[in-house]
Phi, psi and omega in degrees: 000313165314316191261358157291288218260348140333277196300351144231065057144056179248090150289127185293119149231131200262161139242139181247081218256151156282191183309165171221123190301096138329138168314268150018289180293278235323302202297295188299346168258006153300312205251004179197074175318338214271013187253001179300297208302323171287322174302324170231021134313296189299290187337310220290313167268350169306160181269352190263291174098010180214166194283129135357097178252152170343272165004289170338292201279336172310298168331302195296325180294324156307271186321312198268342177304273167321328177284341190291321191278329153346295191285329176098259218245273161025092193213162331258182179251149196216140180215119171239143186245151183313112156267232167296153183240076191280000000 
């Protein structure tokens, strides 16, 4: 996408977020506690030990968003984040 979109003069940047914790996951373990136990099977493996929230991926979007405009000519930027820890 960067080299489409270079030449007019559009930098590409990613953010690669894990799962990310929702109002939406919030309301079903509202409505099905019994789903805690899978949530934190995943905690469990994550390297972090916690789940992703908006706030998170907002944050991350914020941040590159600053190295990009920082960086000047420099493209593109990819921020990837820990998912699993196998």
């Amino acid at each position: 996408m960067a080299l489409e979109l270079g030449p007019n003069n559009i930098r590409v940047n990613t953010v690669s977020t894990t799962r990310v914790f929702t109002e939406k996951h919030h309301a079903k373990l509202k409505k099905e506690p019994q789903l805690e136990e899978g949530i934190k099977m995943f905690m469990d493996r994550h390297p972090l030990r916690k789940l992703a929230d908006l706030e998170d991926v907002v944050n991350a979007t914020l941040f590159i968003d600053r190295a990009s405009s920082d960086a000047g000519r420099k493209t593109p930027r990819e921020l990837i984040s820990a998912s699993w820890n196998e």
